[in-house]
C-alpha positions in Angstrom: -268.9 -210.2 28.1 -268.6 -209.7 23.9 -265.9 -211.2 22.4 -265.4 -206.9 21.7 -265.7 -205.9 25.2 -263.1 -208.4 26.0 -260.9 -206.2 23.6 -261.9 -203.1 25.0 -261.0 -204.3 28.7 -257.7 -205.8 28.0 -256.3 -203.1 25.5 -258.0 -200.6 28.2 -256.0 -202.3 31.0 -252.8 -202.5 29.5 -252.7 -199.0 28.9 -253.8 -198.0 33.0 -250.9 -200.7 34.2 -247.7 -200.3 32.0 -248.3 -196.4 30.2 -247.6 -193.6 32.8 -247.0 -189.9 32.0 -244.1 -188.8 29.7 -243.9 -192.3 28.1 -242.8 -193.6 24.5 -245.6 -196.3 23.8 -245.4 -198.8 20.8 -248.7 -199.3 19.5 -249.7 -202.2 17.5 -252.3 -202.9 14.5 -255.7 -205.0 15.2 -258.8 -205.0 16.5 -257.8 -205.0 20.0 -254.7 -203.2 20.1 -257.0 -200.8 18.4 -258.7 -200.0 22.0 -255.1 -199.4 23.4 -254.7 -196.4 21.3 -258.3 -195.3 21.8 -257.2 -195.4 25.3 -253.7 -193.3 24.9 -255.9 -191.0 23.3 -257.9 -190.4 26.0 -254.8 -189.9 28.5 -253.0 -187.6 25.7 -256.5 -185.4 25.6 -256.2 -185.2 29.4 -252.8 -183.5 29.2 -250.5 -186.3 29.5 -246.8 -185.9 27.6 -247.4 -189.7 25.5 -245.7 -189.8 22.5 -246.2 -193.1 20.1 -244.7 -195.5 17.4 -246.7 -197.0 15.5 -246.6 -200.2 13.9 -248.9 -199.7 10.8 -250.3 -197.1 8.7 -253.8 -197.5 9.8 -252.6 -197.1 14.2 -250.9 -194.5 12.1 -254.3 -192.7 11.5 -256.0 -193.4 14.4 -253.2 -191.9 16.4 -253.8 -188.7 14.1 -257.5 -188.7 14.8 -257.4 -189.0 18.5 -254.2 -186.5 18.4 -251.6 -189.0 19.7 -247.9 -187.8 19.1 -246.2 -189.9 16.6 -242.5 -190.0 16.2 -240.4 -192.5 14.1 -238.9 -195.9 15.5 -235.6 -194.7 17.1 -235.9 -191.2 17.7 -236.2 -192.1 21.5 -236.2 -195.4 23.5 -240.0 -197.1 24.1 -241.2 -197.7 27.5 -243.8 -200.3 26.4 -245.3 -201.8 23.4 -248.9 -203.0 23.4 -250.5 -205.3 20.9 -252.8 -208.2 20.0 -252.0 -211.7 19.0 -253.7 -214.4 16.8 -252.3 -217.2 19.0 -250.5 -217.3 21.9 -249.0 -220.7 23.5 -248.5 -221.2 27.3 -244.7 -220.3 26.7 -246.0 -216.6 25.5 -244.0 -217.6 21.7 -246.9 -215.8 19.6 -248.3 -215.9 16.0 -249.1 -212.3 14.5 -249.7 -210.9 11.0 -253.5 -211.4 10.2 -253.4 -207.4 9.5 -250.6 -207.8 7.5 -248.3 -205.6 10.1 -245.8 -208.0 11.8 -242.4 -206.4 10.3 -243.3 -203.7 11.8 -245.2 -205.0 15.1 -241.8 -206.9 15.9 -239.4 -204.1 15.0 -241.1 -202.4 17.4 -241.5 -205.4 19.9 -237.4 -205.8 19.8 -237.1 -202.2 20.6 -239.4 -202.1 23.2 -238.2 -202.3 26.8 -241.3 -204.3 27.4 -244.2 -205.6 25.3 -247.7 -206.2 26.3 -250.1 -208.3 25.0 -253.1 -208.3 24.7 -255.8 -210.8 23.9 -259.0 -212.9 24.3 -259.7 -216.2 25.2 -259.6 -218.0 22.3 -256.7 -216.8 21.2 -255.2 -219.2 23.7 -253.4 -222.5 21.9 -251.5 -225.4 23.2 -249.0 -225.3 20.2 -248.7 -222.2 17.7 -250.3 -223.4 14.7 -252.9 -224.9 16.2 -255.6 -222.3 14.7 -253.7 -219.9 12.4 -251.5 -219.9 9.6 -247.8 -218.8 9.9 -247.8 -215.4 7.8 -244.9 -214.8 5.8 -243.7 -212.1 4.0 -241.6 -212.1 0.9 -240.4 -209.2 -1.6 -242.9 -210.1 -4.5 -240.2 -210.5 -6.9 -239.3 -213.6 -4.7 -242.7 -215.0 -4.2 -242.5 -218.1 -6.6 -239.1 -219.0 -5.4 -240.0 -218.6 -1.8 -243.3 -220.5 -2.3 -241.3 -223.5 -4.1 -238.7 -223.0 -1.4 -241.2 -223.5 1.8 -243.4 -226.1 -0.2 -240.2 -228.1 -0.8 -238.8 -227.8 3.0 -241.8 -229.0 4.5 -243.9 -231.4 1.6 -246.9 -231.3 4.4 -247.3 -227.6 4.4 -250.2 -225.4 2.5 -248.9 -222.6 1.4 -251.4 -219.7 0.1 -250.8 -216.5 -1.0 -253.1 -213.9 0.5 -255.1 -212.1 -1.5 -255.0 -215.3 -4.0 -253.8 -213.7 -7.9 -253.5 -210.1 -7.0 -251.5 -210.1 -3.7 -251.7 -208.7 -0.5 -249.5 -205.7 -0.4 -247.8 -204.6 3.1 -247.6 -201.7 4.4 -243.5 -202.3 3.6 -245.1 -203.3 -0.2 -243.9 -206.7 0.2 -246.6 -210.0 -0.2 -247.6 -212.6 2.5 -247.5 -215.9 2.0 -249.9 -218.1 4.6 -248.6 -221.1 5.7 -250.0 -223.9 7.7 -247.9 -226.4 9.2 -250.0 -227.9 11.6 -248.9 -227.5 15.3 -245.2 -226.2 15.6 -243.1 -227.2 18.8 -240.3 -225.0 17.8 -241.4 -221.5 16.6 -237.9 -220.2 16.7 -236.2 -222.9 15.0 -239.2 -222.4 11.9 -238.9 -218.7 12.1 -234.9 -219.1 11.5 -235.4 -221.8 8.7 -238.0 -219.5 6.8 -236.0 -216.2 7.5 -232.9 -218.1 5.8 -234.9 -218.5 2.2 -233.6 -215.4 0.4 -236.7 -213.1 -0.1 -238.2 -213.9 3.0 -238.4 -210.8 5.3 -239.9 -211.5 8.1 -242.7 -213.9 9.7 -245.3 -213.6 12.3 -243.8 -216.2 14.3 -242.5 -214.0 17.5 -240.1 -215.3 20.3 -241.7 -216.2 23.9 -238.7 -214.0 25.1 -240.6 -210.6 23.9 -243.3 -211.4 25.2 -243.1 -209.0 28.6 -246.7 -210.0 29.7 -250.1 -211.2 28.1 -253.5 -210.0 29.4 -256.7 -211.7 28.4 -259.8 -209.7 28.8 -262.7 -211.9 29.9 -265.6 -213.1 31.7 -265.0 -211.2 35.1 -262.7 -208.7 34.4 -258.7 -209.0 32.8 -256.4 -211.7 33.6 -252.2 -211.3 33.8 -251.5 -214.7 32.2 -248.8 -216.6 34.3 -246.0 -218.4 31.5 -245.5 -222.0 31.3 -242.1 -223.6 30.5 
């Protein structure tokens, strides 16, 4: 199996275990949460009553090709939430944002009853940080401040700006700082410290207590990761 048909089969099942007719799906932004909405839109062509939110304004267009319903966040409860993950560590805590769509991906996680994720193997880590740098985003007129502000907090931390001189722009037209600080043993304490700087507005460091239930699509079929303490 691909490292793409992995994608396919994990967004594929998380759609046939957790979507059923006449529900409000979150859909996230990435490569493999991409196959989740190819495979709502398959259900909504069949006839089923699905209606999404989406998390970016590229699912946006997909959803819009394929003829998926879209409504806002909070018009209606969500059933499920499905989405990818750079890294995920045994205690399902995740790392998000190399699309540049956590703020969004997490509003929509929080107001999810339940949120699925889904991955591939080597998106697996020990610690959160292990292979992929923290993002951060930060109203641009913030971005020096909040750079100083991180690089002073923790002296050992690199801190790029994506997109180097002309920033990345969100989809919320913020900027994204990435930050490596090596392996993190407390994602929520570091998501609280960073959210405190004024400017910051969110990060792609995301609770283990979302996290609902992680599928892996690999070599034999999917896995339903079990959660380590």
């Amino acid at each position: 199996m691909t490292t793409d048909d992995g994608k396919r089969a994990a967004g594929f099942a998380a759609v046939d275990r957790y979507v059923r007719d006449g529900t409000c799906v979150g859909l996230g932004t990435g490569s493999t949460a991409r196959w989740a909405v190819e495979r709502v839109g398959e259900r909504v062509a069949r006839g089923e009553a699905l209606v999404a939110v989406a998390t970016s304004v590229a699912t946006e267009q997909q959803c819009d090709e394929l003829g998926i319903p879209l409504i806002e966040l909070g018009v209606r409860p969500i059933d499920v939430a499905i989405d990818g993950a750079d890294e995920v560590a045994p205690d399902w805590s995740l790392t998000k944002g190399a699309g540049g769509a956590q703020f969004r991906e997490k509003a929509v996680a929080l107001a999810a009853r339940a949120f699925v994720v889904v991955v591939t193997p080597e998106k697996l880590v020990e610690k959160l940080g292990s292979a992929f740098p923290t993002p951060v985003e930060v109203v641009p007129f913030t971005l020096r401040t909040v750079t100083r502000a991180i690089e002073e907090a923790f002296p050992h931390a690199r801190v790029q700006r994506r997109g180097g001189e002309t920033p990345y722009v969100t989809d919320n037209g913020n900027a994204l700082l990435d930050c490596t600080f090596g392996r993190i043993d407390d994602p929520a304490a570091l998501d609280a410290t960073l959210r405190a700087i004024h400017g910051v507005v969110a990060t792609g460091l995301f609770a283990a207590a979302l996290t609902s239930a992680v599928l892996v699509g690999e070599d034999g079929g999917v896995r339903e990761l079990s959660r380590r303490r």
